[in-house]
N, C-alpha and C positions, 0 to 999 in steps of 0.2 A: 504493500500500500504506500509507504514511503518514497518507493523509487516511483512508481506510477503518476504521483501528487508529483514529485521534484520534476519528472522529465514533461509532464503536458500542461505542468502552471507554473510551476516556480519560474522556471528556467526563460518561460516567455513575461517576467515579470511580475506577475500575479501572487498577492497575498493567500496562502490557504490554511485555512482553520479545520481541522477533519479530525472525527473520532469514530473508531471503533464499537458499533454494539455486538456483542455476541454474550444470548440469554440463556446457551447451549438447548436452545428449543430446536435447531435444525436451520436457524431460519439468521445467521451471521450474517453482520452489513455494516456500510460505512456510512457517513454522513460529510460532505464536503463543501465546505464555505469557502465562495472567493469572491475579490473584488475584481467592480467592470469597470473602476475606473482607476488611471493610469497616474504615477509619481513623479515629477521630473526629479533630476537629479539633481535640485538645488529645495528638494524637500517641498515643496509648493503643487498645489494639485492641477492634473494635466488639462486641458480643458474637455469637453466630452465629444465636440466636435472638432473638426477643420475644415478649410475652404483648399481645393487644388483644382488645376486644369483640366478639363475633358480631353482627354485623347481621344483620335479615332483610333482604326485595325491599325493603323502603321506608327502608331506610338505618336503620333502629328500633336498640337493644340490647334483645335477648333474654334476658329474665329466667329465675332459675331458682326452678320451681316445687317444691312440697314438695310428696313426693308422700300424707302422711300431710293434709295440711290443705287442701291445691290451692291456696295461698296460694306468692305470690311469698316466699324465703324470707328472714328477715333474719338479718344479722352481727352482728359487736359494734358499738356505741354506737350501735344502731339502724339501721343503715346498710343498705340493700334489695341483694340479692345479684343479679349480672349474667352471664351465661355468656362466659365466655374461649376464648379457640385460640390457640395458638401458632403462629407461624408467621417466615417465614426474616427476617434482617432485611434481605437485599436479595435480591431477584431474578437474583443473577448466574449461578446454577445451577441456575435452572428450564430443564426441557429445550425448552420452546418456546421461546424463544430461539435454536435451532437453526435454523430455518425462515426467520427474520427476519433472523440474521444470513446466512446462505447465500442471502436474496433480496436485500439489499443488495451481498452480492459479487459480484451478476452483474449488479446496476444500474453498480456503481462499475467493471466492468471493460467495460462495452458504451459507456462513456462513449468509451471511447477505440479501441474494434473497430470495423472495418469493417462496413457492414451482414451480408455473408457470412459474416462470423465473429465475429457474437455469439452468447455464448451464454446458457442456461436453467437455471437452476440445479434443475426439476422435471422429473421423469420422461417417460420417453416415453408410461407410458400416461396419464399426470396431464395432459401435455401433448394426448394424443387423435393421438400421431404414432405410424403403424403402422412400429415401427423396430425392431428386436432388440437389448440392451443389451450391450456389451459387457464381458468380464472384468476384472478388475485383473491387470495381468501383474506389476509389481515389476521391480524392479533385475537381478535373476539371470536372470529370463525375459527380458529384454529380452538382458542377455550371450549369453546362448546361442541370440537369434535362433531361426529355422525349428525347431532343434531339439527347443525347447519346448512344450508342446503348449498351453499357455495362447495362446502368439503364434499357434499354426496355429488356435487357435479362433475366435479373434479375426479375422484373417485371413478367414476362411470365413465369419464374423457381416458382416462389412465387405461382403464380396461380397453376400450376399445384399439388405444393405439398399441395395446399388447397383441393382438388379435391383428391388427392390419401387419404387423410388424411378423405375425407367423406369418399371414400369408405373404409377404416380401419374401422371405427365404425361402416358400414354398415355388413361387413365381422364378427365384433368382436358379435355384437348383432344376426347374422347367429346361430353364433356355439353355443352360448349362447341358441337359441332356438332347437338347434337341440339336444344341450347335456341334456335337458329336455325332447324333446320328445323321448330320447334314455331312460331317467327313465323311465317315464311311460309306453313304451313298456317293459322294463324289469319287473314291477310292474306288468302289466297285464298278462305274459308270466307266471312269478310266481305264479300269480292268476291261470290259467288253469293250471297249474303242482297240486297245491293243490286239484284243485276238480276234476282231476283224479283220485289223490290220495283216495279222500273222497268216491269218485263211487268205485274204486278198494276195498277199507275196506268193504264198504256197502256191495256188492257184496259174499267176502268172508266170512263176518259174516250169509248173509242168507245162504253160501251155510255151512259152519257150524252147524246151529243151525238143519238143515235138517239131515245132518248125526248123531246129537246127537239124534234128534226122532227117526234113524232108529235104532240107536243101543239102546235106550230105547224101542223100542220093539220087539230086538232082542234079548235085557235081559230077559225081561219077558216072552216070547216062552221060551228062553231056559232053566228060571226056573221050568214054567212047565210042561214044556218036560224031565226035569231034564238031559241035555246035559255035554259031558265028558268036564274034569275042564280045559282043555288046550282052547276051545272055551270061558271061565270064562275071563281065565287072558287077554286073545284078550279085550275081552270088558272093563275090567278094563283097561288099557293100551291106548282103544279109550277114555276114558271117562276124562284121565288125558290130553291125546292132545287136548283133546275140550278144557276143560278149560283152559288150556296153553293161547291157542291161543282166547279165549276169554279175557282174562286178559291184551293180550297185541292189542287188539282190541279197547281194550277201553282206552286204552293209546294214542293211534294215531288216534282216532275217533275224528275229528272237530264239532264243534256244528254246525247243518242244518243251523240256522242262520244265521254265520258268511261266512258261504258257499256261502248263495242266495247272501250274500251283496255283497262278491267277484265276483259272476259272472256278478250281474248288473254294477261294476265298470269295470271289464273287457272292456265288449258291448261298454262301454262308449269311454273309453281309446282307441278302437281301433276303434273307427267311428274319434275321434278325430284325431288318428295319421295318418289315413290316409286322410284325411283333412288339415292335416297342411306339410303331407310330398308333396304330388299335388303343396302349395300355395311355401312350401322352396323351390322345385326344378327349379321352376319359377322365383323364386326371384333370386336363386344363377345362373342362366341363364344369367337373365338380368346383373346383377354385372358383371360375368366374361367379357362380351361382353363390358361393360362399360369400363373396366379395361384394356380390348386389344387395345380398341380404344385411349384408354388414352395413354398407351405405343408406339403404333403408332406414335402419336403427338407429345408425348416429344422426341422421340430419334431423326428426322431432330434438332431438337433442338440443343439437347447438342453436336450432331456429327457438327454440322456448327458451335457451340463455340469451340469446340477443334480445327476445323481447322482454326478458325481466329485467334486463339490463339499462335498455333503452325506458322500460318503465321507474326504473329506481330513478336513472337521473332526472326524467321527469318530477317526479313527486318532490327530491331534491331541492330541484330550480322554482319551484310552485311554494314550498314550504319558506324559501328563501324569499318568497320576495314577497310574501303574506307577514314575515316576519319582519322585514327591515321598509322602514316606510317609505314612500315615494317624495320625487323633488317635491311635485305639487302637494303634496302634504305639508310638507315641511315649509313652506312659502302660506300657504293659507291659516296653518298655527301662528309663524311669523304675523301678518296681518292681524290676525283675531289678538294676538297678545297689546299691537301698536294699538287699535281702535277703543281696546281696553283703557289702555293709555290715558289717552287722548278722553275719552269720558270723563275719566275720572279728573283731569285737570278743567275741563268745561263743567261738571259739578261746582269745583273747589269755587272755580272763580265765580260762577251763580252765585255760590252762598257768601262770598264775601261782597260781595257787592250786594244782595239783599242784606246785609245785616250792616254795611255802612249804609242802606239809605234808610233803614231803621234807625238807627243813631241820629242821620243828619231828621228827620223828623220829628225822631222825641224833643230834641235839642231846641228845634222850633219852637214845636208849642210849648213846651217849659218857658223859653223866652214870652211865647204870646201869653201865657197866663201871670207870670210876674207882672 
């Protein structure tokens, strides 16, 4: 936790206050404080913004045009005007920062987990892993165990992904058989390509050797018969493609041997494959079927957590705002308190002024009656 704090805040300047809880309830964690605003180095605090030039793609400053003259526009003392942004003076509280530091917290904690228990700080479907996510239970759900229904959700998410998680292996050991018996039929396929091959050569070496007996006693009549020499050169000219073609006969001639063994592996291979494709297609039946049902069962699931979910923060945000009074409330008490006010000083003054023109009365007639 130290080196993780030093390397992604300190280091970039940042104050960090972090404590450790762990209640050994299973449920250890840290708490991390920092500040989003920056120190200069004469001790005095950074400001929160600053003002610099827009670039375009080519690193340029961006003039600013006038739009009466389409002229870049000038300042005082002649000075060509440049377009401005403001923007933060550091980066401690741009939200992508989130992502980066939550991928760092699972480099820095798999440093020291076993291969079984490291973990990902990205989602299951980010991840491409068919898993169902589980809820937040909190402190109080976990107190009150089974009786909770966040723990029985969770609970019953657990199970299910134990169950999709057989049938992955089941699925993964499938292809695993199927991509063997996909050799072996190509192996066997091979094998009959070959001893076609072998019958084709055979074939055309007998009918070869036949045409050279004929023309070996076609030679012979025609020596003697002693026949015109253009019938000669024919037979010489056959005599050269025989052997041509014997030479390369025996180039691509397999041995009878290796032939037989090929066709007994053949026989084999495919009594096999179709014995084992009968037993896959069976299997991958049942799975699929297993897998629909499963899909089935989990989705009232998770759709009746989403909408308890979506109903909690409702009632939430309704409770909240039944509880904490509105502007206009709080404007119209204002009002009612001032008019309050205000009464009560137009009272006050009423009754002083009836009770001085009581005075200046009585005062009178005392005088008129002396």
């Amino acid at each position: 936790m130290h080196d993780y704090v030093q390397t992604n805040f300190v280091d970039r300047g940042m104050c960090a206050d972090w404590s450790i809880h762990d209640k050994e309830d299973g449920n250890p964690h840290a708490h991390i404080m920092l500040t989003t605003r920056a120190i200069k180095k004469n001790g005095t605090w950074a400001p929160k913004q600053k003002s610099t030039y827009l670039l375009d793609e080519n690193g340029a400053k961006v003039p600013q045009i006038d739009p009466k003259t389409g002229q870049q526009k000038i300042g005082a003392r002649g000075r060509k005007m440049w377009k401005r942004i403001t923007e933060s003076y550091t980066d401690w509280d741009n939200r992508d920062n989130a992502e980066k530091w939550r991928s760092n917290w699972s480099d820095s904690c798999n440093r020291y987990l076993a291969p079984e228990n490291k973990i990902d700080h990205r989602s299951y479907e980010r991840q491409g892993v068919e898993r169902l996510p589980t809820v937040h239970e909190g402190h109080v759900a976990r107190e009150m165990g089974r009786r909770s229904e966040r723990v029985q959700t969770n609970q019953q998410i657990k199970a299910s992904n134990q169950q999709i998680l057989a049938l992955e292996q089941v699925l993964m050991e499938l292809r695993l058989r199927i991509k063997e018996l996909v050799k072996q039929v190509q192996e066997a396929i091979n094998e009959r390509i070959r001893r076609s091959e072998f019958n084709r050569i055979n074939n055309e070496t007998g009918r070869v050797d036949s045409e050279k007996r004929a023309i070996d006693e076609s030679t012979t009549d025609t020596q003697s018969q002693r026949q015109p020499a253009t019938q000669l050169s024919r037979v010489a000219e056959l005599s050269r493609q025989i052997e041509q073609r014997e030479r390369d006969t025996e180039q691509r001639k397999p041995t009878t041997t290796q032939s037989s063994q090929s066709i007994d592996r053949l026989t084999i291979a495919i009594g096999r494959t179709k014995q084992t494709t009968r037993d896959l297609g069976t299997d991958y039946n049942r799975q699929s079927s297993r897998k629909r049902r499963l899909g089935d069962a989990v989705k009232p699931i998770a759709d009746g957590l989403q909408r308890a979910t979506k109903r909690k923060q409702l009632t939430a945000m309704n409770k909240a705002k039944t509880n904490q009074p509105s502007s206009l409330d709080q404007a119209f008490k204002a009002y009612r308190s001032r008019l309050s006010k205000d009464q009560k000083v137009k009272q006050q003054a009423k009754i002083r002024q009836r009770n001085t023109q009581h005075k200046i009365n009585y005062q009178g007639g005392h005088e008129r009656g002396r």
